[in-house]
C-alpha positions in Angstrom: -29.2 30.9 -17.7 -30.5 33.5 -14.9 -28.0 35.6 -12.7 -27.5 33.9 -9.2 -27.7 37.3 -8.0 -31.4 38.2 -9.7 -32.7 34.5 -8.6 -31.9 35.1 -5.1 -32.9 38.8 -5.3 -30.0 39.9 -4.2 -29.3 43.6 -5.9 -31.0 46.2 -6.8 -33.3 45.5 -10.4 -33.8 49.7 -10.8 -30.7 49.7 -12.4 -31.2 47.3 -14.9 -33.6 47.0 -17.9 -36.8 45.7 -17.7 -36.1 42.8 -19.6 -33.9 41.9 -16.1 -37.3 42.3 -13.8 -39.3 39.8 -15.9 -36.2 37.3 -15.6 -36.2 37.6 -12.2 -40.2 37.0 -11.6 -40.1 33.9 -13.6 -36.8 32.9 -11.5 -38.9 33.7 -8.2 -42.2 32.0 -9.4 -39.3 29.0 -10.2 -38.3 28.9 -6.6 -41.5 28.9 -5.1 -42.5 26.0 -7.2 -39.5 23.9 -6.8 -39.8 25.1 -2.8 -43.3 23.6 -2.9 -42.9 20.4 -5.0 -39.8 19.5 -2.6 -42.5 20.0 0.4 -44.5 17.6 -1.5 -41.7 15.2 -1.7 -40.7 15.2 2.1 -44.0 14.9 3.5 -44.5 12.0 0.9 -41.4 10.2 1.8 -42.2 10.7 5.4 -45.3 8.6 4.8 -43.3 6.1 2.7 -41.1 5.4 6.1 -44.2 5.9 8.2 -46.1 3.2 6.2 -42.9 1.0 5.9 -42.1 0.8 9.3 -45.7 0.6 11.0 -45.7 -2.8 12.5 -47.9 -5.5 10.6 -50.8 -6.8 12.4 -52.3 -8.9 9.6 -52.5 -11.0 6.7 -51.8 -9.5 3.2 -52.3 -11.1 -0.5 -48.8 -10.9 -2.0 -49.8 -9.5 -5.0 -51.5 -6.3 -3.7 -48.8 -5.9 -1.3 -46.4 -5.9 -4.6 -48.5 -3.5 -6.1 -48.6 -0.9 -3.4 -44.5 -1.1 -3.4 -44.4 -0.1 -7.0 -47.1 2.8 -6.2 -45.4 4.0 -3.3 -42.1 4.5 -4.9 -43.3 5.5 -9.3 -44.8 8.3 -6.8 -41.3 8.7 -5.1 -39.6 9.0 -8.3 -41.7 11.1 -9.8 -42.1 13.6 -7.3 -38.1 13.6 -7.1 -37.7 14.2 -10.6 -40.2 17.2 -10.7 -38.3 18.5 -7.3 -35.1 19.0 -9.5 -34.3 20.8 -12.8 -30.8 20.1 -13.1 -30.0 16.3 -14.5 -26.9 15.2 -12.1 -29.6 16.4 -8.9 -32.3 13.9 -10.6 -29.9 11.1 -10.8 -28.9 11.5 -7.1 -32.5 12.1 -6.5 -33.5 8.4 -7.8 -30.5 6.8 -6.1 -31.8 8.1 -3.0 -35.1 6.6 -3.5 -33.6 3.2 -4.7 -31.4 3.7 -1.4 -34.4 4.4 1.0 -36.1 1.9 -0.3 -33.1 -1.1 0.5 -33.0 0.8 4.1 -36.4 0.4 4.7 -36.7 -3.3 3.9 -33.7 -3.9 6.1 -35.3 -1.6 8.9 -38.2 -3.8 8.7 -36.3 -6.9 10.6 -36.7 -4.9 13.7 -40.7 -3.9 13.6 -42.6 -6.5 15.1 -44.5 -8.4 12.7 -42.6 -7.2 9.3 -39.4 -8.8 8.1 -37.0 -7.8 5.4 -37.1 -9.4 1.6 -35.3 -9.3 -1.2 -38.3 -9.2 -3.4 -39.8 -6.2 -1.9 -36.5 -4.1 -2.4 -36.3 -5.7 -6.1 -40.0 -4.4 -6.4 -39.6 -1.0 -4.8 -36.2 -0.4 -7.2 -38.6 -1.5 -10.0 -41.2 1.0 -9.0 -38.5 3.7 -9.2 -37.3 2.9 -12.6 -41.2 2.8 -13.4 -41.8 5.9 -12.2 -38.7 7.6 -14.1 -39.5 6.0 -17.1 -43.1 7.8 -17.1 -42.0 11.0 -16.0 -39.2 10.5 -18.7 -42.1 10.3 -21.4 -44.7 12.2 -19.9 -42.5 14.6 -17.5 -43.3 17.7 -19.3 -46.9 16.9 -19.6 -47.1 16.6 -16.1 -45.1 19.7 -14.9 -47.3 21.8 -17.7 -50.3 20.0 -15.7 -49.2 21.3 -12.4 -48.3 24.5 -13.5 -51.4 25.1 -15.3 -54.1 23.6 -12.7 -51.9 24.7 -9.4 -51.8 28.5 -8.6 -48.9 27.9 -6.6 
């Protein structure tokens, strides 16, 4: 698709046509995006392990606490999916959120006042496939979104 040395700007683009020059602006304005959304993603899956591992002082309805499981991680899906353009780095992408996920439940066992269940890992795994099957159907929607309402 686009010459590794144009997207990293390595070379010199006098020698080439102009054609070349336009290829490697949309490869640039590709790496800054992809640079930004995988920001996005770590400073969101920071809070996922922040939130996950904050030790419980109350009571909480099981049904909102299921829902907030399937939120927190459709989210983490499909912020991972838009982080990556290449298929094989998607699928390792959703792994690791299914992965994370089983981590943080068994991390929970140590934090005062939270304990580790099966259900919640079922749910956040659930809330992955969720979110992949969205981004599946409305994926490009969403990117066109971004890269429509974002100037970045």
């Amino acid at each position: 698709m686009f010459s590794g040395r144009i997207l990293l700007g390595q070379g010199d683009l006098s020698s080439v046509d102009p054609f070349s020059s336009i290829i490697y602006d949309m490869g640039s304005l590709l790496l800054k995006f992809y640079t930004r959304i995988r920001f996005v993603l770590l400073v969101y899956v920071l809070l996922v392990i922040l939130m996950s591992l904050v030790p419980s002082s109350g009571f909480s309805f099981w049904h909102i606490d299921k829902i907030g499981h399937l939120i927190a991680y459709g989210g983490l899906a499909i912020l991972a999916l838009l982080s990556f353009d290449v298929n094989s780095e998607r699928l390792a992408a959703l792994l690791g959120s299914i992965v994370l996920g089983a981590l943080l439940e068994c991390g929970q066992s140590f934090v005062p006042g939270r304990h580790m269940s099966l259900i919640d890992g079922i749910v956040n795994s659930l809330g992955v496939f969720l979110g992949a099957l969205f981004f599946r159907f409305r994926g490009q929607i969403l990117l066109d979104w971004i890269r429509s309402h974002l100037s970045w």
